[in-house]
TORBA-522331 format. One record per residue (C-alpha): residue number from 1; residue in three letters; x, y, z. Coordinates in steps of 0.1 Angstrom, whole numbers, plus 2048, in hexadecimal, padded with zeros to 3 digits. Example, Ala and Ser with C-alpha at 12.3 -4.5 7.8 and 13.67 -1.06 7.14 Angstrom:
2
1 ALA 87B 7D3 84E
2 SER 889 7F5 847
//
This chain:
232
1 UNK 800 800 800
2 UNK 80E 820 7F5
3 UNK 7F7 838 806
4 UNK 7E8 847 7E6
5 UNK 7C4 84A 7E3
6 UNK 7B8 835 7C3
7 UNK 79B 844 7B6
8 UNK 781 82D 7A6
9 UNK 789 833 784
10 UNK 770 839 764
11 UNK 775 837 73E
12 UNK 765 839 71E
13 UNK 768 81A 707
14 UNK 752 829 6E7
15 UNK 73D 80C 6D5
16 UNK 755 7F0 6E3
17 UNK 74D 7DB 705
18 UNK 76F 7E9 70D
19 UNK 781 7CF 725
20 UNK 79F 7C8 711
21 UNK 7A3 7EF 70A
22 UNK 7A4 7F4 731
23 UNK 7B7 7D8 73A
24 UNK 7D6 7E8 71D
25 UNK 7D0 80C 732
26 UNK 7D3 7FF 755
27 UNK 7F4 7EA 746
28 UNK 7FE 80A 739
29 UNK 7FA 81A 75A
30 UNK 80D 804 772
31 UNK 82B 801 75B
32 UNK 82D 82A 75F
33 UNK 826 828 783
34 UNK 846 810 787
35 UNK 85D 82E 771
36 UNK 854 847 793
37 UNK 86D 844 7AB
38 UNK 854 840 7C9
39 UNK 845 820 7B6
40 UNK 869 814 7A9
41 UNK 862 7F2 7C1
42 UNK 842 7EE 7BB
43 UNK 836 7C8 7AE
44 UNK 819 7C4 79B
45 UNK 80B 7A1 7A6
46 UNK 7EC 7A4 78B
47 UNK 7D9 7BC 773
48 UNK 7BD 7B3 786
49 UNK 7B2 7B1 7A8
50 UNK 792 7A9 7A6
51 UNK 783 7CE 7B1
52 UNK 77C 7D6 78A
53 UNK 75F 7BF 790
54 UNK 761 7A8 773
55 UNK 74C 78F 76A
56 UNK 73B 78E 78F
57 UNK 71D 797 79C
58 UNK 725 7B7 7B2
59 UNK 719 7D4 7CB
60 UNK 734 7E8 7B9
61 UNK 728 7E5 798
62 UNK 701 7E7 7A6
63 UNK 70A 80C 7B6
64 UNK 721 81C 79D
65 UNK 719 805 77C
66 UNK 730 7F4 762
67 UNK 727 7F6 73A
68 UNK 705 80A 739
69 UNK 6ED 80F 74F
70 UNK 6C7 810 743
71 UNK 6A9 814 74B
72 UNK 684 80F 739
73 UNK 661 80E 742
74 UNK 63F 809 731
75 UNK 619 80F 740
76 UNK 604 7EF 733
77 UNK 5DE 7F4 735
78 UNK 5C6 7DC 748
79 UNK 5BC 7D2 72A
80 UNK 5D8 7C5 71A
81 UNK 5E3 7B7 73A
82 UNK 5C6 7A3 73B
83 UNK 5C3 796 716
84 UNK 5E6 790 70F
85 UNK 5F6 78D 72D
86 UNK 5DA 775 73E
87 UNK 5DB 788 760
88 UNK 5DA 7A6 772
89 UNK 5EF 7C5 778
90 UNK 5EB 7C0 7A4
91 UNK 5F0 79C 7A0
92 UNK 615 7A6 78A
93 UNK 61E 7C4 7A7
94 UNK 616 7AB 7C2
95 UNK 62D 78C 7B2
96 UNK 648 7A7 7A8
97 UNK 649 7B2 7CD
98 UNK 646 78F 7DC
99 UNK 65F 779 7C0
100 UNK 677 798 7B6
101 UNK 67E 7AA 7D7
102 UNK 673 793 7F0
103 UNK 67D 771 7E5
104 UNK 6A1 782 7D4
105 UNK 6A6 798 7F3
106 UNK 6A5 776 80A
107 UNK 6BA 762 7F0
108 UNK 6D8 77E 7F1
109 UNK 6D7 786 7CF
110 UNK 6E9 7A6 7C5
111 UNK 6D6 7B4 7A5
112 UNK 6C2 799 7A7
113 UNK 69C 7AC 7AC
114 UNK 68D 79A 78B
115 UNK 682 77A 782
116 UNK 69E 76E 764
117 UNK 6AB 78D 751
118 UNK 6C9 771 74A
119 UNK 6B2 760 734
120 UNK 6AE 77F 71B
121 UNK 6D3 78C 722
122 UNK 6E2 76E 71B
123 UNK 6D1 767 6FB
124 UNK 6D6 788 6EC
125 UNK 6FD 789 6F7
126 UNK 703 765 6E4
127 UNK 6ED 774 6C3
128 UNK 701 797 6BE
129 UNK 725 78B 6CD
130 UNK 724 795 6EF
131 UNK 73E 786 70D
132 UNK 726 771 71A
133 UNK 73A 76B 73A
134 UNK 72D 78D 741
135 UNK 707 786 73E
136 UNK 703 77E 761
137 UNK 70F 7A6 76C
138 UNK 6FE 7AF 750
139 UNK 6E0 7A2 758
140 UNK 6DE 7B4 77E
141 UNK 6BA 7C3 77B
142 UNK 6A5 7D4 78D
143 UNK 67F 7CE 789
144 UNK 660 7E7 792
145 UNK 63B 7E2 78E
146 UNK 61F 7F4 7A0
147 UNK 5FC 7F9 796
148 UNK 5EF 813 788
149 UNK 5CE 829 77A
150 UNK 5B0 80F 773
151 UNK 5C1 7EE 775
152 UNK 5E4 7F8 762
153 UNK 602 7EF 76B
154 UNK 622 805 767
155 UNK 645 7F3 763
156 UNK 669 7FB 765
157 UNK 687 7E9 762
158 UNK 6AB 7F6 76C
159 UNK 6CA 7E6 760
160 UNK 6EB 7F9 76D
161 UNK 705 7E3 761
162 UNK 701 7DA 73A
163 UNK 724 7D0 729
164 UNK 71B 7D1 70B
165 UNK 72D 7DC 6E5
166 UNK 727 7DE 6C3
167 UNK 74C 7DD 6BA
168 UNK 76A 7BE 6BE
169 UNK 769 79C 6CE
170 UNK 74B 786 6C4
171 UNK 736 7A5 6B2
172 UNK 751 7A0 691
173 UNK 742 77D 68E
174 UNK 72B 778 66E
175 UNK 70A 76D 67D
176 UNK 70E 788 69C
177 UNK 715 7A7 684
178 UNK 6F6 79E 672
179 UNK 6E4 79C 68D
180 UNK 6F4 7BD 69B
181 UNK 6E4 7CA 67E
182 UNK 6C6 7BD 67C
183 UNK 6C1 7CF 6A3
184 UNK 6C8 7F3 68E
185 UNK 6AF 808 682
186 UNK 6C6 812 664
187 UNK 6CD 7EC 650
188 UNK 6EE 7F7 646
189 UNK 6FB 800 662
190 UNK 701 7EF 686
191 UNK 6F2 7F6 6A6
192 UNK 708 807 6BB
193 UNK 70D 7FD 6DC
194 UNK 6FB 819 6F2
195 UNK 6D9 80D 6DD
196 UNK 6E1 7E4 6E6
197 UNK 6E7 7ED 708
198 UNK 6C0 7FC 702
199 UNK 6B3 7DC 6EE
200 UNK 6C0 7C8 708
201 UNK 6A9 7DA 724
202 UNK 68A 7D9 711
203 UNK 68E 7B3 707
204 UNK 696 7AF 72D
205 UNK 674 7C2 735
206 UNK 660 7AD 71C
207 UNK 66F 791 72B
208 UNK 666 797 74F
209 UNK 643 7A1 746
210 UNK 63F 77E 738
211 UNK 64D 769 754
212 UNK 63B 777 76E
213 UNK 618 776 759
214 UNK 61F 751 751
215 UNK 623 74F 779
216 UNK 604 761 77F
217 UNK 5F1 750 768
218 UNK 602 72E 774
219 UNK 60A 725 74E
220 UNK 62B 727 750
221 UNK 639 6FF 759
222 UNK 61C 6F9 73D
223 UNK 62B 711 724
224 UNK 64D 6FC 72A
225 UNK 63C 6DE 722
226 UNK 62A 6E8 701
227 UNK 649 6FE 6F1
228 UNK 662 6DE 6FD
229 UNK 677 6D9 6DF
230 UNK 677 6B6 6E8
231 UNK 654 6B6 6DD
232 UNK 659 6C8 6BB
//
């Protein structure tokens, strides 16, 4: 320990996910730090220790984010609610508050207020060439419903830690660039990564809304059982 306060340190990584680009600057870094004469004896036992938090679940990366952090919400009307989603918007606020906050809280999940946001960020980080060791922090959400108006129901989802790019590793593959593409409003040109970071959200919304009506409705282990592709 030199005495030095380390500040938590921030940095922009354009369209790409940007591991690789920090790990070369903080290489960069400690081979100056061992020119200065008060650092001259210094030995650097890793690149990293762990604190950047990779790969893992964290508080850290809950409180001050890591990638992008979004957020998105949507008002659905009792009526839709009722013929496409086979429930109701108290019965959804009152299994949000029960499964996602109770239920997560007493299983020690960090990030964990939502019933399977991995399911949706996992499958759009293996279509558009995403590190899919990273879909677990990625998929750290945040879950909101409460009823509102008539019998509507107002949702929001918040996602602080999406590492996500539209540029290097997987994203150069064939199939993934087309499908990078396919997610842009513009055909000839690719999504950049700020608008994934969005897609993903939304898809993660969708996806929540649906789980929890199927466990509302109780259709869900018979959904399973129909859509097997076992029984295709």
């Amino acid at each position: 320990s030199s005495g030095i306060n380390a500040e938590y340190g921030v940095a922009a990584t354009g369209d790409a996910m940007g591991m690789n680009m920090i790990s070369k600057g903080c290489e960069k870094m400690l081979h100056f730090l061992k020119t200065v004469d008060i650092f001259e004896e210094m030995i650097v036992l890793s690149l990293s220790g762990n604190y950047c938090v990779d790969k893992k679940p964290s508080a850290m990366n809950w409180i001050n984010n890591r990638g992008y952090s979004v957020s998105c919400d949507v008002t659905l009307k009792c009526d839709v609610i009722k013929s496409v989603l086979k429930t109701s918007a108290s019965a959804l606020a009152e299994l949000n508050a029960s499964k996602n906050y109770v239920g997560s809280s007493l299983a020690g999940c960090i990030g964990g207020n939502n019933a399977h946001a991995n399911n949706i960020v996992s499958g759009i980080f293996l279509a558009t060439g995403q590190d899919i060791a990273q879909a677990g922090t990625s998929s750290m959400t945040l879950v909101t419903m409460e009823c509102v108006g008539e019998g509507d129901l107002y949702v929001s989802v918040t996602m602080p830690c999406i590492e996500v790019g539209t540029v290097g590793g997987g994203t150069s593959l064939p199939a993934q660039k087309n499908n990078l593409k396919l997610l842009s409003s513009d055909p000839d040109m690719e999504i950049n990564a700020a608008l994934l970071a969005q897609v993903v959200c939304g898809a993660v919304l969708a996806g929540e809304l649906s789980l929890l009506s199927a466990l509302c409705s109780g259709d869900l282990v018979k959904s399973h059982m129909q859509l097997n592709r076992a029984n295709r």
